[in-house]
N, C-alpha and C positions, 0 to 999 in steps of 0.2 A: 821918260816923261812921267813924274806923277801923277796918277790916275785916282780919279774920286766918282763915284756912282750916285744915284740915286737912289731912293727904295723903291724896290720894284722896275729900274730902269733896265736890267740887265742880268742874265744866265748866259752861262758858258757851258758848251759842252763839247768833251772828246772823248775816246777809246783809250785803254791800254790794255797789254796782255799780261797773263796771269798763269803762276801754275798752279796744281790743287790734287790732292791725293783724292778720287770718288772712286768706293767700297773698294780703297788700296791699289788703284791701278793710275798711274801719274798723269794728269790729263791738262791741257793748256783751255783755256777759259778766255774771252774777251768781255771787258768790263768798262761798259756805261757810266760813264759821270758828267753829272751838272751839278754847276754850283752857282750860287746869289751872288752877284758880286758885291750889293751892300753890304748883308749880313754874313757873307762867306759860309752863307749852311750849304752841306752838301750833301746829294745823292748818287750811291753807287750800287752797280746792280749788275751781275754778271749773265751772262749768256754764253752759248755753244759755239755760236756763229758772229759776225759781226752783217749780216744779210740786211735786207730792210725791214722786214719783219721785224725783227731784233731792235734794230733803231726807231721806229715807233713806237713798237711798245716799253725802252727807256724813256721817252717823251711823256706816253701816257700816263705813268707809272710816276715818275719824276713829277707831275704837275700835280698829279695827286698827291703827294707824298707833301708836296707846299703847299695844297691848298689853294693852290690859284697859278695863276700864269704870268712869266714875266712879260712886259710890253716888247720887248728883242732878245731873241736867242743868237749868241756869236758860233759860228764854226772855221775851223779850215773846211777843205776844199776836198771835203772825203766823198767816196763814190756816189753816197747811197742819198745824198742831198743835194750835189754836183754833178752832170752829167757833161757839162761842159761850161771851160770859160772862155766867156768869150773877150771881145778887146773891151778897153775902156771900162773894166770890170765890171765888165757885166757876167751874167751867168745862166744858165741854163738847164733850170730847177728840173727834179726827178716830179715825175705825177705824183705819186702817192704821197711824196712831202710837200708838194704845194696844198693838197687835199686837207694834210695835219696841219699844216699853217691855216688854212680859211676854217680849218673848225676849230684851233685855238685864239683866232684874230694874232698873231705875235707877228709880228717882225725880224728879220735875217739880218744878219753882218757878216760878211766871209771875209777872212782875214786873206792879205796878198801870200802865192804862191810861196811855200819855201818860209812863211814868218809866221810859227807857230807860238811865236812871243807875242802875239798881239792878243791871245787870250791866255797870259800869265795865271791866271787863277786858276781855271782847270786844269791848267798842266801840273801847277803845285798840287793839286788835290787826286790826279794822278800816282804823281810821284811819293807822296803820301801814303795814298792805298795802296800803292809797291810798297811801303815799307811798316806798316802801320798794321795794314787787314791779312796782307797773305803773307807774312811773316811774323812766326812760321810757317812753311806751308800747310796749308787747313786739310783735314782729313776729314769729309763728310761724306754721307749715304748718298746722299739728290743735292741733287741743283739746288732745290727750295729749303733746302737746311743750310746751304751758303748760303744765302740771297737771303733768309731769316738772320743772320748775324752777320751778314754787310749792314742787315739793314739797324740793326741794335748798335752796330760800331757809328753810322751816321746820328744815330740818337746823339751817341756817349759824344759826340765833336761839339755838338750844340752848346756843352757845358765847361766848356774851353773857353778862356778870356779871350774876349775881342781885339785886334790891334788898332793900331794908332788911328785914329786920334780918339778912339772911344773908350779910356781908360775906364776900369771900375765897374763895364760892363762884360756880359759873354755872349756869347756867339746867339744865342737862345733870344737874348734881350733884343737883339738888332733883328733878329728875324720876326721875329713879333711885330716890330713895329712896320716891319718891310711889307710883313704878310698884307696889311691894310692895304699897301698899295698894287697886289696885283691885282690882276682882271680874273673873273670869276670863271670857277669851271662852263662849261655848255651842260646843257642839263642832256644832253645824249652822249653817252661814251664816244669815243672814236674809234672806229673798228683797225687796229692796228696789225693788219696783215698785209699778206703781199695775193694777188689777183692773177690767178692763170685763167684761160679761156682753150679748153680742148674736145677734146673726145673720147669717151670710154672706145675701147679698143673690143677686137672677138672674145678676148679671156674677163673682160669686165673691168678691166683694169686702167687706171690713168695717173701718169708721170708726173712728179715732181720731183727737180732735181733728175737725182739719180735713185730713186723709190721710186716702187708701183704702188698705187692704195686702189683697194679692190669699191666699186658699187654692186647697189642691187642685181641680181638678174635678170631683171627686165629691163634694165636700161645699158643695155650693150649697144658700142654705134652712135650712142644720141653726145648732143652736147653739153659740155657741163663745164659749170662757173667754179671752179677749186680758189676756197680762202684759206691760203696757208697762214696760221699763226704761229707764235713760238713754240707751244704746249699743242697745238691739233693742226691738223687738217681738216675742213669742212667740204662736201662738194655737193653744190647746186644743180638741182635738173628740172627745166620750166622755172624757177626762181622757189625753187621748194628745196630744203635741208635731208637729200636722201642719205649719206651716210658722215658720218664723223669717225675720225681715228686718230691713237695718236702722235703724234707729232717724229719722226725719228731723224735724227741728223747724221747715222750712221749711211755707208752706201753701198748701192746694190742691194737693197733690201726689197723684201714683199711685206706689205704689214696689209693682211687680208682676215675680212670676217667671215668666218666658214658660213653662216649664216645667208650671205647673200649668194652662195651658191649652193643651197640644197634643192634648190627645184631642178638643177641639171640632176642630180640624180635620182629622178622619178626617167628620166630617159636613160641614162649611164649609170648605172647602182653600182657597177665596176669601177668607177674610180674614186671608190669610199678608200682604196687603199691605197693611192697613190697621190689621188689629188693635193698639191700643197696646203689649200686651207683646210684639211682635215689632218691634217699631221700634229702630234704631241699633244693626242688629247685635248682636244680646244676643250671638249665638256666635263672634263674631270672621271674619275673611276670608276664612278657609277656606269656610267655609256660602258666602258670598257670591258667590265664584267659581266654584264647583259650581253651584247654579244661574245662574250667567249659562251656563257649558258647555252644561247640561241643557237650557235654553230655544234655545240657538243649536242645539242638537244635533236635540231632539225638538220643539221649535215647542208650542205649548197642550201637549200631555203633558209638560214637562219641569217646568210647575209641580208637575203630579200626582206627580211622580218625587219633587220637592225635599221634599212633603209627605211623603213615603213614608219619608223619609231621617227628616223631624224624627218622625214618629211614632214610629221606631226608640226617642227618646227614654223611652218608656213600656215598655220592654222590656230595655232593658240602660241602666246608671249612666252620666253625662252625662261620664265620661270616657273612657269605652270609645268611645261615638258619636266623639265629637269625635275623638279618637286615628284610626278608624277611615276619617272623612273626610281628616284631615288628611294619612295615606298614598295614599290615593286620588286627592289631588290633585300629592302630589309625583308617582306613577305615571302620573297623567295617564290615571286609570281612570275616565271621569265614566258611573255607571249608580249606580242604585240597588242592582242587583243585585248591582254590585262591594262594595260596601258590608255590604250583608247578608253575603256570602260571606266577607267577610276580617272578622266580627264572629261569624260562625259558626266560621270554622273556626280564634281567635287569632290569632296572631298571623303576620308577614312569612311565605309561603311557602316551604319551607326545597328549596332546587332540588337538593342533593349528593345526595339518594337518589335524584334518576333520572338515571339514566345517559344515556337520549336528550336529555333539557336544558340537561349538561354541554356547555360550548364547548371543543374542546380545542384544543391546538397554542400555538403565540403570534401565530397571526393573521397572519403574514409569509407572499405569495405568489410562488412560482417564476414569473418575467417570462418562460419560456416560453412560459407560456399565453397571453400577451397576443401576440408574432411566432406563437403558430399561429393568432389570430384575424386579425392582417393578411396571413398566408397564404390563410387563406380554410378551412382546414381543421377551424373550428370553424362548423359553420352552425344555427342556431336553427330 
């Protein structure tokens, strides 16, 4: 049946997969598209996962990218906006998409089971980006330098003749005119994540997926609201942001900030060398050579010292410490004490106010002195 839209009546959106050379190693991609069905402008945007995270935030992303929102979005019958259908086609929306529909106001079409023909547009624009964007297959550093030139390749679509029946126009002129007719963004972003509800465990740690992401160490045991986004993990405790990390889609991972567990070692200073979150140098070289100093210097007390240095960490912001060590070791001041002292007192010690620390002269000595020491008339 011949099909004719509205402006602004109607977006289509589906998945397809993708492969993609990231820094040389061959990796499959799942990519995001909606398209106008007036103006056929379209939006592609890859991700790691096809999760619901991932699908909100194409949504998000996608309406932005127009400028506004179309009056109905069509879909099949995918997981992460279907949970079930039921008879008489009805269906049995996911939370967190009914959540993006009342803060976009849009409207839903699910096309019948098995008839992926009923939104022929995204599937052409699909089929497209199969052969159009990742062919060749693309060789990039990050995600965000593919998803930078999907996003350039959807510009370059815009300036593509229009079809029938809008001869003499492009793709760009119809969307223009389409834009007028969508609904306006909300003036609050929509938080496009997905919502765990658990509990920091004994080691401080809480499950997503198949990751641990560590909190503070005072909130072991307690409850906490985890927003997973595409790029982070966020987690809540009382309704307050105690840590952020980010985001890994690998699995079996620990992604920990040594940070939230320094205060165990003011009890345990023995597991500075085992502990996972202290593994590979979290603080860079500086730390590293200060205690080797500190152990060459004080033998078994030079670890107690090196602890003493990271507890500092709970007391002043992790860039004052760091600053603090890092002068310490150009001065070649290895103590704990040096540390504390130049964190107490700011900044480089300013020598011009005493006059006894001034060096004066230019340092050139009268060679007299040296003929009265082989005279003999200087005796020690």
């Amino acid at each position: 049946m011949p099909l004719a839209f509205e402006p602004g009546h109607e977006s289509q959106v589906d998945w397809h997969e993708a492969v993609i050379y990231l820094n040389d190693i061959e990796k499959k991609v799942y990519v995001f598209c909606m398209k106008l069905c007036f103006s056929k402008a379209p939006f592609v945007r890859a991700y790691e996962s096809m999760q619901i995270e991932c699908f909100l935030d194409g949504h998000v992303r996608a309406f932005e990218y127009f400028c506004g929102v179309p009056k109905r979005v069509a879909y099949d019958n995918l997981k992460t906006a279907v949970t079930k259908v039921l008879l008489k086609g009805k269906r049995k929306l996911n939370k967190r998409f009914k959540e993006l529909r009342s803060c976009y106001l849009f409207d839903t079409r699910f096309c019948n089971i098995a008839h992926g023909n009923e939104k022929g547009d995204v599937e052409n624009l699909a089929k497209r980006s199969e052969r159009q964007f990742f062919s060749p297959i693309p060789h990039v550093c990050s995600m965000d330098e593919l998803n930078d030139r999907l996003l350039a390749d959807c510009q370059k679509e815009l300036l593509r003749k229009a079809p029938a029946p809008h001869a003499g126009k492009t793709i760009n002129d119809l969307y223009e005119e389409e834009k007028q007719n969508l609904y306006e963004l909300p003036p609050q972003k929509f938080d496009a994540c997905r919502r765990i509800s658990t509990f920091a465990d004994k080691q401080l740690l809480v499950r997503v997926d198949t990751n641990r992401y560590s909190v503070p160490g005072e909130y072991g045991y307690q409850q906490c609201l985890i927003k997973v986004f595409v790029d982070r993990v966020d987690i809540y405790i009382r309704h307050e942001l105690k840590a952020t990390h980010k985001r890994s889609f690998e699995k079996e991972q620990f992604i920990l900030d040594p940070l939230h567990y320094i205060r165990v070692l003011e009890r345990k200073p023995g597991c500075v060398d085992n502990a996972r979150p202290f593994k590979g140098q979290p603080w860079g070289e500086d730390f590293e050579r200060f205690r080797r100093e500190l152990e060459y210097r004080y033998g078994p007390e030079g670890t107690r010292r090196y602890v003493n240095i990271l507890l500092l960490f709970s007391k002043y912001s992790e860039k004052e410490v760091r600053d603090a060590v890092s002068i310490c070791v150009r001065c070649r001041a290895f103590s704990d004490e040096a540390v504390v002292s130049f964190l107490r007192n700011g900044s480089a010690c300013d020598l011009k106010s005493n006059s006894i620390l001034i060096n004066k002269g230019d340092g050139k000595r009268d060679l007299i002195i040296y003929n009265g020491l082989l005279a003999g008339r200087y005796i020690a």
